[in-house]
Phi, psi and omega in degrees: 000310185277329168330326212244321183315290180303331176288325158328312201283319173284322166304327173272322169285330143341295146338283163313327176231058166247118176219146199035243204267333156332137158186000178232156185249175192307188182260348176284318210281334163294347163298295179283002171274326188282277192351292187310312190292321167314292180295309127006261173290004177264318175290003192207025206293338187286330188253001181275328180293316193272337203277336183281294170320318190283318169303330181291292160314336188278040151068336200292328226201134157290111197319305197286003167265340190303358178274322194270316176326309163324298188278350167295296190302308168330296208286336220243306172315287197305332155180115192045082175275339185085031172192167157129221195334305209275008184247348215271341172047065195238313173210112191289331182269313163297348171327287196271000171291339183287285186325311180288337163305315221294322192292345199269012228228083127293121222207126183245145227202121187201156174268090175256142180031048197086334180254153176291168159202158194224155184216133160225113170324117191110328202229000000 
């Protein structure tokens, strides 16, 4: 479960700051992304645990993917992607209780040697 969190998340900054031959994010800055996702989910596992039930339930999503979803939505909510939590349109109030966690998540993005590299404040 936090392994698919992470991998989500990552899989999603991936995605998001890739551009030509960029396209991986370092092996530190993936340290500190399983770290973030760790912490994420140890402060909020209850409402990330009912938002996973509600994904489940809405039909919408394959139980083994709804963890890496999370963790996509995490990274794309903390910042302002214009998609994640508040659009899926599953449970409007965890939504947006995932989203206001998700903004208190600051985070910087930058390119070295090819590589993504991620900084986060605080952690």
């Amino acid at each position: 479960m936090l392994k698919d969190i992470q991998k989500g998340f990552i899989d999603a900054i991936e995605f998001t700051e890739s551009e030509g031959s960029v396209q991986f994010i370092n092996n530190k800055s993936k340290t500190l992304a399983n770290k973030i996702c760790k912490d994420f989910y140890k402060k909020h596992s209850v409402i990330i645990e009912q938002y996973k039930t509600a994904m489940a339930n809405s039909g919408k999503y394959f139980e083994s993917g709804e963890y890496a979803n999370i963790g996509h939505d995490f990274w794309l909510t903390s910042q302002g992607h214009g998609a994640g939590f508040w659009d899926r349109d599953i449970d409007t109030e965890l939504e947006k209780q995932l989203t206001k966690i998700s903004q208190t998540y600051s985070f910087n993005v930058y390119v070295s040697r090819n590589k993504i590299v991620l900084d986060c404040w605080g952690m």
